[in-house]
Backbone as a ProteinNet text record, in pm:
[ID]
protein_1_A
[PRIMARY]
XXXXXXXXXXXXXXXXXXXXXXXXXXXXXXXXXXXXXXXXXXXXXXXXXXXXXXXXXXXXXXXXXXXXXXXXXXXXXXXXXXXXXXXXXXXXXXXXXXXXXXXXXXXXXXXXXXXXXXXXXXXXXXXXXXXXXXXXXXXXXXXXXXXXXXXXXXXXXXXXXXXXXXXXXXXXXXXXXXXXXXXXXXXXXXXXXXXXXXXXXXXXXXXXXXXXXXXXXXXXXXXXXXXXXXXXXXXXXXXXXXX
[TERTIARY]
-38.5	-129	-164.6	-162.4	-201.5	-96.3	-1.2	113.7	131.2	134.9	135.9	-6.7	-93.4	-216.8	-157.2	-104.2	-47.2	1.2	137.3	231.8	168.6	108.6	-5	-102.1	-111.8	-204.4	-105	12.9	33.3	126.7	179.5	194.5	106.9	16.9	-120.7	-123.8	-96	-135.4	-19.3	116.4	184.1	247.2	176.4	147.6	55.3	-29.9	-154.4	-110.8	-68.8	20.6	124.1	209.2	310.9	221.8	105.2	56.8	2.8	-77.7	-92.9	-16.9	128.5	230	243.7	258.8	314.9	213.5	106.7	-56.3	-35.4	-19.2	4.9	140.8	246.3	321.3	340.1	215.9	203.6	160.4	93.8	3.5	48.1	198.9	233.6	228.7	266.6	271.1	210.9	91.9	25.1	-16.5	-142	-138.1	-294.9	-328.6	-412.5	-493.5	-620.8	-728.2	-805	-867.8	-981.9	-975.8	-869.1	-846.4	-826.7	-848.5	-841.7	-717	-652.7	-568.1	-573.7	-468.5	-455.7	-354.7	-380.9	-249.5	-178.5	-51.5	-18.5	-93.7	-128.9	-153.4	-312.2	-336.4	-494.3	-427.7	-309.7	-270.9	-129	-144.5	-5.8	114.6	23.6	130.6	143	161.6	179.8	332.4	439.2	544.9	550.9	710.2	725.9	841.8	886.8	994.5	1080.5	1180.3	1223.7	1319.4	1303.3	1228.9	1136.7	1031.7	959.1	830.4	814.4	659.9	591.3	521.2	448.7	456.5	473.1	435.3	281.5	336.3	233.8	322.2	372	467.5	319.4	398	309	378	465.8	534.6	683.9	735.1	877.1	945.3	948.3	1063.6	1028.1	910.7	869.5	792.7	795.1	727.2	692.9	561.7	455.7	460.3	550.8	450.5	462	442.4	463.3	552.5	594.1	668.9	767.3	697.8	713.6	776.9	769.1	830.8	1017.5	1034.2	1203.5	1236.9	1179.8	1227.4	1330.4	1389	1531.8	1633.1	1641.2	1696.7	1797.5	1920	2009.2	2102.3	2105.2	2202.8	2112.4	2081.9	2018.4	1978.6	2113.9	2118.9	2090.7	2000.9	1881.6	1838.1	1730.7	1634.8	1642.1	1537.2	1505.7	1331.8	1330	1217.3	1192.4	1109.8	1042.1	915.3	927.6	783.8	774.6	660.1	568.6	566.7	531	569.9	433	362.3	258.9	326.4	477	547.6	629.1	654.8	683.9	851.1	903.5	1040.2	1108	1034.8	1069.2	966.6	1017.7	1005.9	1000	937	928.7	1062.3	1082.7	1250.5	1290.6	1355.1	1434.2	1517.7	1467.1	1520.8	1611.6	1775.5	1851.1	1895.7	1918.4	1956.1	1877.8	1855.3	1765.9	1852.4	1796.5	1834.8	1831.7	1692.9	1694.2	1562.7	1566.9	1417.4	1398.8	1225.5	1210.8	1071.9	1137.4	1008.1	939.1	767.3	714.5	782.8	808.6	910.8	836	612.3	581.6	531.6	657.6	571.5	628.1	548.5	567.3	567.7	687.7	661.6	617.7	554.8	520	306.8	240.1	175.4	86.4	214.8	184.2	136.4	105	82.3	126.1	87.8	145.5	266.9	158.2	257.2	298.2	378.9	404.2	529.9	583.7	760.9	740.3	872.1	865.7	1019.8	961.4	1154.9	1146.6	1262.1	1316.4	1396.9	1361.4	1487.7	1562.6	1629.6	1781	1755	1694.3	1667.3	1472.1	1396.4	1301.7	1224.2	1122.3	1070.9	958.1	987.5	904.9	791.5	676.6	542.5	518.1	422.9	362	244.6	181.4	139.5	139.4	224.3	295.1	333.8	363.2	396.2	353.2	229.6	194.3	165.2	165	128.1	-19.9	-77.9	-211	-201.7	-319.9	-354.7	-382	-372.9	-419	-516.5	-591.2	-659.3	-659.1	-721.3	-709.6	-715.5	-633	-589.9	-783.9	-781.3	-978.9	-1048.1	-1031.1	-1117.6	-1178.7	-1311.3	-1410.2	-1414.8	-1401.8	-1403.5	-1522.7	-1611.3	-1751.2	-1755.3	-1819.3	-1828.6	-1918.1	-1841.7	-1885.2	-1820.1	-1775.6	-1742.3	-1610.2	-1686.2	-1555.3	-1432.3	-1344.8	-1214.8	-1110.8	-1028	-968.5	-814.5	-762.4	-628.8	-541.8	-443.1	-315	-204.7	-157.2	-31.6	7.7	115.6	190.9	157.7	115.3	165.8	86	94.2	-23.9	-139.5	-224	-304.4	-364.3	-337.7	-357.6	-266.7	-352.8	-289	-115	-150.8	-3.7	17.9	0.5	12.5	123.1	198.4	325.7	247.7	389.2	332.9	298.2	236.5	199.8	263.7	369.7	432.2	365.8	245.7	177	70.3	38.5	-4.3	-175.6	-224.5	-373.4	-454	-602.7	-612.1	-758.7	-812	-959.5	-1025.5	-1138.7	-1224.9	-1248.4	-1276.8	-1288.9	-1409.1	-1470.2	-1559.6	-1488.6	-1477.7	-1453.1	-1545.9	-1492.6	-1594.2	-1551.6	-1668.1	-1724.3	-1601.5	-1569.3	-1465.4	-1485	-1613.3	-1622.2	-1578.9	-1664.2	-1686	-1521	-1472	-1292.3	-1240.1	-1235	-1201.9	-1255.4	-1319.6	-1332.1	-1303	-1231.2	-1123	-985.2	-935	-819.7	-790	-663.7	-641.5	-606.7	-713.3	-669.6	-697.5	-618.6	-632.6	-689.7	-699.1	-716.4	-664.6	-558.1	-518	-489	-567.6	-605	-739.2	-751.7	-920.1	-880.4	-1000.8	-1010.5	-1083.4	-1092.3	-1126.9	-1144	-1203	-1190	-1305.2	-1278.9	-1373.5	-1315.3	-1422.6	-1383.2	-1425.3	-1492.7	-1514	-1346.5	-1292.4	-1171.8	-1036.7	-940.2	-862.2	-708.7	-643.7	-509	-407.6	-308.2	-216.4	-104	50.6	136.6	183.4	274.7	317	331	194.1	147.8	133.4	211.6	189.2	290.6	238.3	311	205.4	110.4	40.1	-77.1	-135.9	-248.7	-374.5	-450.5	-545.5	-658.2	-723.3	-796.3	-906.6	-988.7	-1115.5	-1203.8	-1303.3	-1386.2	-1353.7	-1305.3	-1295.5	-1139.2	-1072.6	-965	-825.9	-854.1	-786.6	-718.3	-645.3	-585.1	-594.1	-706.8	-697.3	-635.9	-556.9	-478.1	-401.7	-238.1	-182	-152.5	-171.4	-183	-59.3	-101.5	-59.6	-30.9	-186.4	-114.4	-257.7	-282.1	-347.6	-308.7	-456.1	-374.9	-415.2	-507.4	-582.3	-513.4	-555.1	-541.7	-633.8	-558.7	-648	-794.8	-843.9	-967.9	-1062.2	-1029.6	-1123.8	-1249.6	-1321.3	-1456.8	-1471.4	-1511.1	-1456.2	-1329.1	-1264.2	-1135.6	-1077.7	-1094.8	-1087.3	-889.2	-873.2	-718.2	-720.8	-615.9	-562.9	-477.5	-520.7	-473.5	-419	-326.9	-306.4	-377	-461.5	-584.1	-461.8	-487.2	-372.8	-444.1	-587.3	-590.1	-549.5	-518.4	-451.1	-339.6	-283.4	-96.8	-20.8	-130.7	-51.5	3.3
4452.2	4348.7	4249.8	4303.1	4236.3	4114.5	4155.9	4064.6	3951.6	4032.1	3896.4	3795.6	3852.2	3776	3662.9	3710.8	3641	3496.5	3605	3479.9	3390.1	3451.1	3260.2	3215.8	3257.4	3184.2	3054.3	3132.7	3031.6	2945.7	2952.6	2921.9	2770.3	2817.8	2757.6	2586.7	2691	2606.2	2504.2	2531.2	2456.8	2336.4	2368.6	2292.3	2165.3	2233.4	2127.4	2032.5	2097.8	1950.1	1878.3	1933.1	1865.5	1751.8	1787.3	1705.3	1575.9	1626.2	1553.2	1435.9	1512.4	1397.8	1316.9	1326.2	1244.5	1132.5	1163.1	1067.7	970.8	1049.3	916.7	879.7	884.7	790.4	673.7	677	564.2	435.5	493.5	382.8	414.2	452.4	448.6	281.6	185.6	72.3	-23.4	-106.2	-114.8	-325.4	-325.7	-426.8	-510.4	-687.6	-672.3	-710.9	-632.7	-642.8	-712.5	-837.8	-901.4	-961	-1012.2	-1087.2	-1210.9	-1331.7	-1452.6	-1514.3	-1603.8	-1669.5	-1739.3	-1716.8	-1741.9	-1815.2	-1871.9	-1866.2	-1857.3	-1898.7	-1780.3	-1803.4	-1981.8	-2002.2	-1923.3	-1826.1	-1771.2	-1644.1	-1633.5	-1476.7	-1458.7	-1521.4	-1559.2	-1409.6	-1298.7	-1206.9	-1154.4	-1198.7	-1130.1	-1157.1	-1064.9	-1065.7	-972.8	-1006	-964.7	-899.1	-760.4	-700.8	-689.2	-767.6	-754.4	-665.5	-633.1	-687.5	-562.9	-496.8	-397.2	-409.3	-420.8	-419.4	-540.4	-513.7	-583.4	-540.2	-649.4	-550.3	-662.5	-644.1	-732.6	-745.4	-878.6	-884.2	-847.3	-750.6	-722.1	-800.8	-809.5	-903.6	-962.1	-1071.7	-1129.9	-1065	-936.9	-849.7	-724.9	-711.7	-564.1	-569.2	-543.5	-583.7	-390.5	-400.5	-260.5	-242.8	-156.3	-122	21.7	23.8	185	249.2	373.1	498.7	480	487.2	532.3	393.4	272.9	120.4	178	186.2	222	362.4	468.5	583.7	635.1	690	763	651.4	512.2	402.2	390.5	406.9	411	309.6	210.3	71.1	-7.9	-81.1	-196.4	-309.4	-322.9	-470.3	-486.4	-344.2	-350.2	-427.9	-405.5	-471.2	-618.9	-721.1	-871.6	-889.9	-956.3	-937.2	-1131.8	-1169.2	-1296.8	-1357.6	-1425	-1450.4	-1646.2	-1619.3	-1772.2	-1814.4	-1761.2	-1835.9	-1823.5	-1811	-1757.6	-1721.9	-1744.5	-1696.4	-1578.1	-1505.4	-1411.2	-1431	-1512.2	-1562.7	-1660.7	-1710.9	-1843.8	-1903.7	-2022.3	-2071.6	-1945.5	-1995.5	-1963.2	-1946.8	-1809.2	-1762.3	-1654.7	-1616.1	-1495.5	-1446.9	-1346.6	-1261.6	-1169.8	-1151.7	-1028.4	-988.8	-1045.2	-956.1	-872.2	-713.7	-607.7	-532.5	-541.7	-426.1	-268.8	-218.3	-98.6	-83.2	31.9	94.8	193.8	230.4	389.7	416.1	535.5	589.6	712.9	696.9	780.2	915.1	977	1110	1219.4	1216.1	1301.6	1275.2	1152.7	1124.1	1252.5	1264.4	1328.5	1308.2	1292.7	1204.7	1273.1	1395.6	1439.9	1420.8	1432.4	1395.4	1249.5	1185.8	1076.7	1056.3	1209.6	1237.8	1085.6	1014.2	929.5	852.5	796.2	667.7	573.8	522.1	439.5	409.4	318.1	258.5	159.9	116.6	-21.2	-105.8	-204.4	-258	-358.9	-364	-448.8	-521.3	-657	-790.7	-803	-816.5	-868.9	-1002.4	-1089.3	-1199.8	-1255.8	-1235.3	-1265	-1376.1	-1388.5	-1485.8	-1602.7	-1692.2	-1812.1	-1807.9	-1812	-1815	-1956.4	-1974.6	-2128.1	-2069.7	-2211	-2197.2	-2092.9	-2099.1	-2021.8	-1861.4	-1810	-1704.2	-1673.1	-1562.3	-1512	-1382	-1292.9	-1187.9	-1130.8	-1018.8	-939.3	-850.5	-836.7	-711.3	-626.4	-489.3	-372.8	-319	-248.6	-205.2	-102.1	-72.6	25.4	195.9	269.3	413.9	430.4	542.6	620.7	513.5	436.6	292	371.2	391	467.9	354.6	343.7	280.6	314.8	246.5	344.8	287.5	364.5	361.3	234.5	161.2	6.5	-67.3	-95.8	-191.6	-252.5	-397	-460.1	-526.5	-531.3	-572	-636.4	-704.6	-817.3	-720.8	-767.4	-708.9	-794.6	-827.7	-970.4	-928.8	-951	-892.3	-1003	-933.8	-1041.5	-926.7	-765.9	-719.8	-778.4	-664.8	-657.6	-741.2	-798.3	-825.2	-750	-691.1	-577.2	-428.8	-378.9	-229	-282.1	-397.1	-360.5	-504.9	-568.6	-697.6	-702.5	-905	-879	-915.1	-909.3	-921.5	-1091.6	-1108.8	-1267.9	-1291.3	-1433.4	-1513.6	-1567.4	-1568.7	-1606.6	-1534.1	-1569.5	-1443.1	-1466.7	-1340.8	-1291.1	-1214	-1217.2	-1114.7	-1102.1	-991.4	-932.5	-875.3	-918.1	-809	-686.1	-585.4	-429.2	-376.5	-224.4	-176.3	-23.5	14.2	172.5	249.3	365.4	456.4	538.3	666	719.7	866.2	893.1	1003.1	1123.4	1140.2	1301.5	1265.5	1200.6	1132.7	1131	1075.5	1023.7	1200.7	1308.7	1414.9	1490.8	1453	1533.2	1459.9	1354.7	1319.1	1336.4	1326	1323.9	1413.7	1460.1	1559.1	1452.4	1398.5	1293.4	1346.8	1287.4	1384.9	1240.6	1327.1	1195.8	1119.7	1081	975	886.1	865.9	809	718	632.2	571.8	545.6	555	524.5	362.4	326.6	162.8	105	21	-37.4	44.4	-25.9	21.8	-42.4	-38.8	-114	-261.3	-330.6	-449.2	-525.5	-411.8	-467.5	-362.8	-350	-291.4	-355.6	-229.4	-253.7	-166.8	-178.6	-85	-153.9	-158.5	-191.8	-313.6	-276.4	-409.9	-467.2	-420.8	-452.5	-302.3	-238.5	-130	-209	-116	-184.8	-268.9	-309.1	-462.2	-430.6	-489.2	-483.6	-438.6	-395	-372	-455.9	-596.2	-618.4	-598	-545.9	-572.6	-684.1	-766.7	-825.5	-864.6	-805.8	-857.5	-946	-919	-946.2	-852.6	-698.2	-612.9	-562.1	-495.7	-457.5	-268.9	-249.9	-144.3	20.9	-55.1	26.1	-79	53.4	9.9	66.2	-56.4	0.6	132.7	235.4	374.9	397.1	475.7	528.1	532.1	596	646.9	730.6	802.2	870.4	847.5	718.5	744.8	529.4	544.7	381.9	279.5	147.2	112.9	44.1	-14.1	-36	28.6	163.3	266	314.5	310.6	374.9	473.7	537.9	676.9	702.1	593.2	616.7	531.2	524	376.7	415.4	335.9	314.7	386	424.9	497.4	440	468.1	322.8	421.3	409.5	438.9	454.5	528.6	464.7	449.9	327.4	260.1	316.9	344.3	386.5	509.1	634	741.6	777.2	642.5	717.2	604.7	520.6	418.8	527.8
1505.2	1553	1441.8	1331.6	1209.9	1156.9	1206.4	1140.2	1257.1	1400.8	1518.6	1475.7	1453.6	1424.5	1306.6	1202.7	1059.7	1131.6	1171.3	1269.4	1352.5	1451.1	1553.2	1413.8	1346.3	1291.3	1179.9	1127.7	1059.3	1162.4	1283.3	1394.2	1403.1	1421.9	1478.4	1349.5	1228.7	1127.3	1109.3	1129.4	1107.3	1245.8	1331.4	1442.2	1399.9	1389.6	1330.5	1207.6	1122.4	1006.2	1043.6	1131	1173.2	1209.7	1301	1412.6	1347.7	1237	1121.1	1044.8	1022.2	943.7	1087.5	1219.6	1308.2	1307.4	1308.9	1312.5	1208.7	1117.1	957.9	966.8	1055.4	1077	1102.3	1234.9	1337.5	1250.5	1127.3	1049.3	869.8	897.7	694.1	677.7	742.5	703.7	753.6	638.4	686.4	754.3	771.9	810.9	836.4	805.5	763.8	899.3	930.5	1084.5	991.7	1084.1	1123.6	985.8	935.7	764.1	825.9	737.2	770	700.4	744.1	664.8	530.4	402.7	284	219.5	112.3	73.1	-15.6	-139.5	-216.4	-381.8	-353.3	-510.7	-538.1	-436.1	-442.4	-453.6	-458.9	-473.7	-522.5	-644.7	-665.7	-697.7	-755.2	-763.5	-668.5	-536.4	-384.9	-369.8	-352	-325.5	-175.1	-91.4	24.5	-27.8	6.8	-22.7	157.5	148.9	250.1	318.5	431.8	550.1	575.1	482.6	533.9	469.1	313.4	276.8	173	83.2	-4.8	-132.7	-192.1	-358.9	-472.1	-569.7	-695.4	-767.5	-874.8	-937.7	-1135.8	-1161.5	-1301.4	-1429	-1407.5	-1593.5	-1515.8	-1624.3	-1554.8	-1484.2	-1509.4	-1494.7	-1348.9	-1356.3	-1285	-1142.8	-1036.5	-936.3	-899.7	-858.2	-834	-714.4	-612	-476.3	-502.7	-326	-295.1	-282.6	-320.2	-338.4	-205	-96.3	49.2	73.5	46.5	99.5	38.3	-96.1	-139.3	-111.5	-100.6	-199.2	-67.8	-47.6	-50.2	3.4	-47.4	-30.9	-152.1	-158.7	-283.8	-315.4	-203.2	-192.2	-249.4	-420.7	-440.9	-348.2	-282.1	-173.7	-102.5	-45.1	66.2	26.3	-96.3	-124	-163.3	-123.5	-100.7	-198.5	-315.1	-311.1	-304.6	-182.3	-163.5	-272.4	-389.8	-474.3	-401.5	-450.3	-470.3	-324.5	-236.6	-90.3	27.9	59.8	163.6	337.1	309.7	441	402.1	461	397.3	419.9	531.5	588.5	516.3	473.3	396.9	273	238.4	88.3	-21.1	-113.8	-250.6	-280.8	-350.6	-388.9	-382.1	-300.8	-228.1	-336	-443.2	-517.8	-439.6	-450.1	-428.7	-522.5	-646.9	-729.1	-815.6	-776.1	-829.5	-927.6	-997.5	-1153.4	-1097.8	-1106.1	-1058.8	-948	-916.4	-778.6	-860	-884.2	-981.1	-907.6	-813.1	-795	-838.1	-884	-976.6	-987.2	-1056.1	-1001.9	-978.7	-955.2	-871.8	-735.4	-680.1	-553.5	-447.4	-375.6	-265.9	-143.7	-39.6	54.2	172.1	169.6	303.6	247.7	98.4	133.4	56.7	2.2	-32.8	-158.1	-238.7	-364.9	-511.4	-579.9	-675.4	-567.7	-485.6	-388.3	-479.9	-579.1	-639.8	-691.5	-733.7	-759.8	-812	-956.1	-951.8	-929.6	-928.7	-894.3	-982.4	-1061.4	-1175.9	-1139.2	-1138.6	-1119.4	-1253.3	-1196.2	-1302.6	-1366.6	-1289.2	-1413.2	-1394.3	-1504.9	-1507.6	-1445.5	-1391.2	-1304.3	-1409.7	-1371.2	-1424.3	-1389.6	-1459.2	-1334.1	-1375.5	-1324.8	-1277.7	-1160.2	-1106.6	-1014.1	-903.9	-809.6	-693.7	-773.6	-889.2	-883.8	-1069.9	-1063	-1156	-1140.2	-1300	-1281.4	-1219.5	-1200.8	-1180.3	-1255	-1342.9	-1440.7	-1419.7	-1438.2	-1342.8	-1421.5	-1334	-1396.6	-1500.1	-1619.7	-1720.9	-1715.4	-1741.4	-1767.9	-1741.5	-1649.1	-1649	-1564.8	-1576.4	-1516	-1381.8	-1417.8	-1288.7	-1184.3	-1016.1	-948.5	-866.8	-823.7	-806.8	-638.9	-549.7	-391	-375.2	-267.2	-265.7	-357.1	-448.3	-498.2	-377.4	-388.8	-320.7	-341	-281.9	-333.4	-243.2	-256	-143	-160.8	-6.7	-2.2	66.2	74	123.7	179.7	331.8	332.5	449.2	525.9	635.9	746.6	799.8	899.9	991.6	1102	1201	1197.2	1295.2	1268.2	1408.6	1445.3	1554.1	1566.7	1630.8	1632.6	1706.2	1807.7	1925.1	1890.5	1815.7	1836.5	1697.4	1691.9	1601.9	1480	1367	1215.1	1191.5	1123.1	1025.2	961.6	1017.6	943.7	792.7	831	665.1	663	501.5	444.8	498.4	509.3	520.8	420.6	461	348.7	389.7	360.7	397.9	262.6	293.5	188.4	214.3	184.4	204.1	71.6	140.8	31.9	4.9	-73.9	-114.3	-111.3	-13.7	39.2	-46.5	-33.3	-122.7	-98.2	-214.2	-178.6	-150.6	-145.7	-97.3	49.6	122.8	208.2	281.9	201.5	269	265.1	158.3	170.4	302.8	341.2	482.9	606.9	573.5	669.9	656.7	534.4	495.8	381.5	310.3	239	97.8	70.5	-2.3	-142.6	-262.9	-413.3	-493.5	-599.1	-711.5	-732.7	-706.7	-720	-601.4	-533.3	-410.9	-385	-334.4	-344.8	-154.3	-99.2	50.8	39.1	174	107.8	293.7	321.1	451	605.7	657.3	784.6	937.9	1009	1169.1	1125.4	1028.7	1003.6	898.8	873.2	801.9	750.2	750.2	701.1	658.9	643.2	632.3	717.4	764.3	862.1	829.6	982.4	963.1	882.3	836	738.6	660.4	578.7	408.9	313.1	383.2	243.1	126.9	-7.4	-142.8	-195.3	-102.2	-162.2	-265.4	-301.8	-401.9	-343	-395	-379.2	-504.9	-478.1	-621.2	-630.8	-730.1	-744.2	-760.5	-777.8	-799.3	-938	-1036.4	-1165.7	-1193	-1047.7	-1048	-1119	-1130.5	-1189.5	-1037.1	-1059.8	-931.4	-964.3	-882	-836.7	-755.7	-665.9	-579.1	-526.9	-442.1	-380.5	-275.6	-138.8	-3.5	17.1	72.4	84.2	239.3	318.4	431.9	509.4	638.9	675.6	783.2	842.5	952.6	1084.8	1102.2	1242.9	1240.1	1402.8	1409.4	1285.2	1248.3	1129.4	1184.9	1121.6	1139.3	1203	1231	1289	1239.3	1316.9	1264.1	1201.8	1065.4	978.8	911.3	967.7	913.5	793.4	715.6	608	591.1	514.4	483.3	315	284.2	178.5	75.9	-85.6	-165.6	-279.4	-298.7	-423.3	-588.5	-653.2	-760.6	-872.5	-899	-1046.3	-1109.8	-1207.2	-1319.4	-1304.8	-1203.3	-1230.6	-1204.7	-1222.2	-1199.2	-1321.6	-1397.5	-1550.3	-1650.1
[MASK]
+++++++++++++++++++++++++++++++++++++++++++++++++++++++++++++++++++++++++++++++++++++++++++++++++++++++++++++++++++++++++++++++++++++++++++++++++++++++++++++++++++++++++++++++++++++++++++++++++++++++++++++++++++++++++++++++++++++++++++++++++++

């Protein structure tokens, strides 16, 4: 009896995570609710990696998203990275030639553990106007509950509705992480962020997350419930614990 008991239970349990990873499917990529329209010279290290997510371009050479936008992708020539443009289809300059894709080598893709990658262009980018770097924030850099911070992408601007030809972007507050741990199985290196007044979902994962000082904090990750849900904030990558 002891062992059938073992069995439904871990039965039971592995029902329930499955049920789990299927939930944070619906919403790995994300997208920006109830954000207003922007555009790029207000966000100039906003790049579109085509045709799926967002990144931040950090120096000539290196562009920052998420783990989960490249990783078990092994053909370079997938990848498209779009800079200086506020459409994500057109203008600026449609980078294809990529050097390499490196993703963190403790990401984990069932639970999102060090969501992070970078992709190296083959020939360095000019900034100017339309396309500059974002500084990230510093190794420890305490991020404290409430502080607010702006986020930019092209998806969703609804749960069922299509993606944004140009770019958007919302403000958001970071909730308090005990708080997010009893919704989600979220670790340290994670910050929760957003509400029913604003979020992120399909479309814009990879993208920045900035603070108020203009450091870039996180990068859009995952969640597991519809976005802009009440209790449910969106899931960011924390840059000072994965530099």
């Amino acid at each position: 009896n002891n062992v059938s008991n073992q069995v439904a239970t871990t039965a039971v349990m592995l029902i329930i995570f499955c049920l789990a990873l299927i939930a944070s499917a619906s919403c790995l990529k994300f997208r920006i609710v109830d954000g207003t329209p922007t555009i790029i010279t207000k966000h100039p290290y906003q790049v579109s990696i085509h045709y799926k997510d967002g990144g931040s371009i950090i120096n000539e050479r290196w562009i920052l998203t998420a783990a989960h936008c490249v990783y078990g992708e092994k053909t370079l020539s997938v990848f498209k990275v779009r800079v200086g443009s506020t459409y994500y289809n057109k203008g600026g300059i449609l980078i294809k030639d990529i050097a390499s894709v490196i993703c963190h080598k403790k990401y984990h893709p069932l639970t999102y553990d060090y969501d992070v990658a970078l992709i190296k262009l083959s020939t360095p980018l000019t900034f100017g106007e339309y396309i500059k770097p974002i500084l990230l924030a510093f190794p420890l850099m305490n991020i404290t509950t409430g502080t607010q911070a702006i986020v930019t992408g092209w998806g969703k601007t609804s749960t069922n509705g299509a993606s944004s030809e140009a770019l958007r972007t919302v403000t958001i507050s970071v909730t308090d992480q005990e708080k997010c741990r009893k919704v989600y199985a979220v670790t340290s290196n994670m910050i929760c962020a957003g509400d029913n007044k604003g979020d992120t979902c399909q479309g814009d994962s990879g993208g920045a997350l900035v603070g108020y000082n203009g450091l870039q904090i996180g990068i859009v990750s995952w969640s597991a419930q519809k976005c802009a849900s009440v209790g449910f904030p969106g899931v960011y990558t924390r840059v000072p614990a994965i530099r």
